[in-house]
N, C-alpha and C positions, 0 to 999 in steps of 0.2 A: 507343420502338423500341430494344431493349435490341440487334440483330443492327448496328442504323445504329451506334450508339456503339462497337463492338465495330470498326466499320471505320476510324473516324478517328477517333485518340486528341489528338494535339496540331496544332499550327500549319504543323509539316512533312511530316506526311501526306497522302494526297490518295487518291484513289479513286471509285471510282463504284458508285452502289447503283439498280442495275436490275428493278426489276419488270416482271413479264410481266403482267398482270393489269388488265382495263380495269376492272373492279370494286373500285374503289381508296373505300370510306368514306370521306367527307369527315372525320372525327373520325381517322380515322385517317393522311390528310392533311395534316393540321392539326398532327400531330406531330412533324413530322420538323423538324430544324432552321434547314432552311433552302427555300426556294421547291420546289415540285415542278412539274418540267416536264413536259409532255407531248408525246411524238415521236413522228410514224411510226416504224415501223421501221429503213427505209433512213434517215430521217433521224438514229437513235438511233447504227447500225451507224460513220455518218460523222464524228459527235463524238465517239465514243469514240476512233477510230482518228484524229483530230486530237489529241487530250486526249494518247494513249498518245502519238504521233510529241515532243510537247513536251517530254514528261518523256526522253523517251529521248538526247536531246539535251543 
């Protein structure tokens, strides 16, 4: 996933990499570095917006 790497380069970065897309290959799953979760919506909407309050602090 050449766009995930492009997002977090070192240990002080952080971010979030959102797909819209329930058609997710499992091969392509399997790529990414780290666990892939799966949210509702609302419940994707309310971690972010904990994630962001964190860092803003």
């Amino acid at each position: 996933m050449q766009a995930f790497g492009r997002l977090i380069r070192s240990a002080e970065d952080w971010g979030s990499f959102v797909l819209l897309d329930r058609r997710l290959p499992s091969a392509l799953e399997n790529s990414f570095p780290l666990p892939v979760e799966r949210l509702p919506l609302k419940a994707l909407i309310a971690e972010l917006r904990a994630q962001n309050a964190d860092c803003d602090q």
